[in-house]
N, C-alpha and C positions, 0 to 999 in steps of 0.2 A: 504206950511206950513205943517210939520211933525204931523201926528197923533198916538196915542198908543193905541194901539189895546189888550185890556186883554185877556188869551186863555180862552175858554172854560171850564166850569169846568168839571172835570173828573165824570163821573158817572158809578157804576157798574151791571151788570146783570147775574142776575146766572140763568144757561142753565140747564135744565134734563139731569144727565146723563144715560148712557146705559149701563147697566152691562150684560156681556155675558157670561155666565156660562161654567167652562170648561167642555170639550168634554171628555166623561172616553170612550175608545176605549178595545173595549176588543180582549187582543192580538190573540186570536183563530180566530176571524173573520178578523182581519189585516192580518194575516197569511195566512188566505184560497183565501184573496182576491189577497194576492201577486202570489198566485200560480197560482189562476185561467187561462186557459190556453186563449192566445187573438189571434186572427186571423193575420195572417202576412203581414203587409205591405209591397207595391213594392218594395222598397228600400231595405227591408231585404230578400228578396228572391234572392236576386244577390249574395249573400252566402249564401248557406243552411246547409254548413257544420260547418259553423263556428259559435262558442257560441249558448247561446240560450237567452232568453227575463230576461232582468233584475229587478230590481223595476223601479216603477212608475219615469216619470222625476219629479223633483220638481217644475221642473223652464220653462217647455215650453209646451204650451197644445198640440204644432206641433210633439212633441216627445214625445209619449204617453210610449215610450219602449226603453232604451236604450239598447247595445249587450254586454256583460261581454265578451270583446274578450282576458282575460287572465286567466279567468276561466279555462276556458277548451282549450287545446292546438288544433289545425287543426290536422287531421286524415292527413296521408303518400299520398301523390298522388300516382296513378298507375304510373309504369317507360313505356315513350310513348316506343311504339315497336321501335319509328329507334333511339333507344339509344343504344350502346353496350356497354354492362358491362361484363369486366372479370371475368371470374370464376377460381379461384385457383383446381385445381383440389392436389384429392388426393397424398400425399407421399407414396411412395410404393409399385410404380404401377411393371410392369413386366420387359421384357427386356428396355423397355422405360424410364423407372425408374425416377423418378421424378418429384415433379407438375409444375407448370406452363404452360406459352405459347408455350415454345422451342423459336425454332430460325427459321429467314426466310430467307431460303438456296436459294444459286445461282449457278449449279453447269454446268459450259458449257453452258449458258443459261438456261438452264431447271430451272425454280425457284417453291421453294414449302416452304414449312411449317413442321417442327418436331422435337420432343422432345428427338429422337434417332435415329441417320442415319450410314448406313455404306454402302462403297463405295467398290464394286466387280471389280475385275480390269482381264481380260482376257490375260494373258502375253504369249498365244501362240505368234509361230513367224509368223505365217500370218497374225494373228492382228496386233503384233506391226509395222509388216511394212505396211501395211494397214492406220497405224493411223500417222508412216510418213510420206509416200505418200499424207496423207491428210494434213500435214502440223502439224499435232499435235505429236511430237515427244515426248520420254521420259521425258525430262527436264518439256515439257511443263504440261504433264499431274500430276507432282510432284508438279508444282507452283499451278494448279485450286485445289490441293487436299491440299496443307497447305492452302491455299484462305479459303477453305471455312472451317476448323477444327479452323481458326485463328479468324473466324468473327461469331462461333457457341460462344452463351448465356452461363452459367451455368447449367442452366438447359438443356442440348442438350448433349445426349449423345455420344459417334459413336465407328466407328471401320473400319479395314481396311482389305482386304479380298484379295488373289489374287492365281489364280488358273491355270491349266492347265491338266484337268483332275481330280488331286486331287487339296487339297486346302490348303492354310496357312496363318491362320489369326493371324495381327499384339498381340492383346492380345486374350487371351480366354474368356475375359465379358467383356459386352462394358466401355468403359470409359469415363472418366466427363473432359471435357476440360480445364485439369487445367493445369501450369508452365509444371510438369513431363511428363502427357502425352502427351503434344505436342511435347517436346520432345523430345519422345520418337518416336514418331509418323514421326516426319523427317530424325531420325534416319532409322526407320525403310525403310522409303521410300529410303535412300541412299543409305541403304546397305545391302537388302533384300529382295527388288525390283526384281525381275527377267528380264534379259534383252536377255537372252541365246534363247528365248522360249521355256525352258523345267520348269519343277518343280519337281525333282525327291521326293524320298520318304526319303532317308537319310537327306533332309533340316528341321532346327531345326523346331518342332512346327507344322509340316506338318499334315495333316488329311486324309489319305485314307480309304478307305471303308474297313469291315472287309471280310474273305475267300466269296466268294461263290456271292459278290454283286459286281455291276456295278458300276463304276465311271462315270466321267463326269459331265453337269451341272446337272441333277437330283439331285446327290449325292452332289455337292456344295452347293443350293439353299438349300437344307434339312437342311445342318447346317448354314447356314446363318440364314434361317428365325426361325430356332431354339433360337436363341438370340433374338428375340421378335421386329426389328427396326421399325419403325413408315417407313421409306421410306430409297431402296435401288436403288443406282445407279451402275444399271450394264454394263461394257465399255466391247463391245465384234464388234463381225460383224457376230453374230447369226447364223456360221456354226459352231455347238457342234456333236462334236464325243465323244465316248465313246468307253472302252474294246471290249463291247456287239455291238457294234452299232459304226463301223469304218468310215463308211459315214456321218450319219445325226440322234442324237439322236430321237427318237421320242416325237413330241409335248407333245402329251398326258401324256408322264413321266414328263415333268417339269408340264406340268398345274396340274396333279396329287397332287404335291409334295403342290403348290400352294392352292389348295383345303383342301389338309389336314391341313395344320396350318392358314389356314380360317376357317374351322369346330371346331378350340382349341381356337378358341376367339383371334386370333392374326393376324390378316387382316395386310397386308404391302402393301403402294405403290410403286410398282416398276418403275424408271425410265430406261429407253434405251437408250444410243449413242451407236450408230453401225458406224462403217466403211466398205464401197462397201460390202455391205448387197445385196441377193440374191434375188430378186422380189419374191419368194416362201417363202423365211427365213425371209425377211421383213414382211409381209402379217400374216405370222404366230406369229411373234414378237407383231404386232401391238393389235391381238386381246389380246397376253395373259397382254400387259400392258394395255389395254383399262380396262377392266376385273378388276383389281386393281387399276383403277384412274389416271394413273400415265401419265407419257407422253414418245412415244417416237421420238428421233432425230437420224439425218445421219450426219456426221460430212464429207466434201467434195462433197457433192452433191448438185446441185441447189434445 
């Protein structure tokens, strides 16, 4: 049998309340306490470079400091040592002329590095039959000399030199490897080349020495290295005669010649290919290109 059950009656109770008065914060003291400097936690010392201590957290008593990491941008790291970074160098330099790297030359093997290179070519006739005998004929040594004018940078100056007592170079200041000069440059080689082994003094362009001085490589290198080239390759078989000197010029006139435009701020490394070189003339060769960096080779020999 169903019963009915009336609810209780509602009754009400009034509770004390608690009035909490607001806090006046005075902004100079809020201020000084944002600044106050706080001791660095672990966690923040795995950066020290970065930001510095912010305000208070609101929200985590664990993070008493948060890091303003956009405040203040990170300081440049040092560049580690084995990083290499290029350096444009000046415009306007000397016979070298030009900034940059240069180009990375391969010339008969001998591989090097420069920004302005010219190539000495020895057209007596017991070089060049020297340099047949070794297999490197005329033709050949036209093809490694467009080789390597063809695969020179912009910035890589050169020139071409070819002598036999006196000298005569393809232009008179070096030139920038562009459409003309090149060329001009093959031109040159085809049809100005000397093949006779001589070079007389009537040949257009020619440079001999003036009254009362010596020819030979002395007097060649003087104006060679007078154009200022970072690195020269000279093709010979290092027996140099002169007017003065009909057997074997003396060393000490080239190393001379070498010393004085080292003393004028214009240091060149000289490279060597010789053909059946003289165990005397080699010996002697070797120190004056060691001396300048350069390297030298025998082309036909083991």
């Amino acid at each position: 049998m169903a019963k009915w059950f009336a609810p209780p009656e509602a009754t009400f109770v009034a509770k004390k309340m608690v009035a909490i008065p607001p806090q006046i914060i005075d902004p100079k003291m809020a201020s000084a306490e944002l600044e106050r400097p706080h001791p660095n936690l672990p966690w923040m010392k795995k950066w020290p470079a970065y930001g510095k201590p912010a305000s208070p957290c609101p929200t985590s008593p664990r993070c008493p400091w948060i890091r303003s990491w956009t405040s203040i941008p990170p300081p440049p790291s040092p560049i580690p040592p084995w990083v290499s970074v290029p350096v444009r160098e000046a415009e306007g330099g000397g016979g070298a002329g030009g900034g940059g790297e240069g180009s990375g030359l391969n010339f008969f093997g001998i591989q090097t590095q420069a920004k302005s290179v010219i190539i000495v070519f020895d057209v007596s006739l017991s070089v060049l039959n020297k340099a047949q005998k070794a297999g490197v004929p005329i033709t050949k040594i036209r093809d490694e000399t467009m080789k390597l004018i063809d695969g020179l940078s912009i910035n890589t100056k050169f020139n071409l030199v070819q002598y036999s007592r006196i000298y005569q170079p393809m232009a008179a200041e070096m030139q920038s490897p562009n459409d003309a000069s090149k060329t001009a440059a093959k031109n040159w080689l085809e049809k100005e080349f000397r093949t006779d082994g001589s070079l007389p003094r009537s040949v257009r362009g020619s440079r001999a020495p003036e009254a009362g001085q010596d020819n030979g490589i002395a007097f060649v290198m003087d104006g060679v290295l007078a154009m200022q080239p970072d690195v020269v390759f000279l093709i010979s078989d290092a027996s140099f005669q002169s007017e003065n000197h009909p057997t074997q010029v003396p060393w000490k006139e080239l190393e001379d010649v070498i010393k004085k435009h080292e003393k004028a701020g214009n240091p060149t490394r000289i490279n060597f290919i010789g053909f059946e070189m003289k165990a005397d003339d080699k010996r002697e060769m070797r120190s004056i290109v060691r001396r300048t960096e350069g390297v030298i080779k025998e082309i036909g020999q083991d």
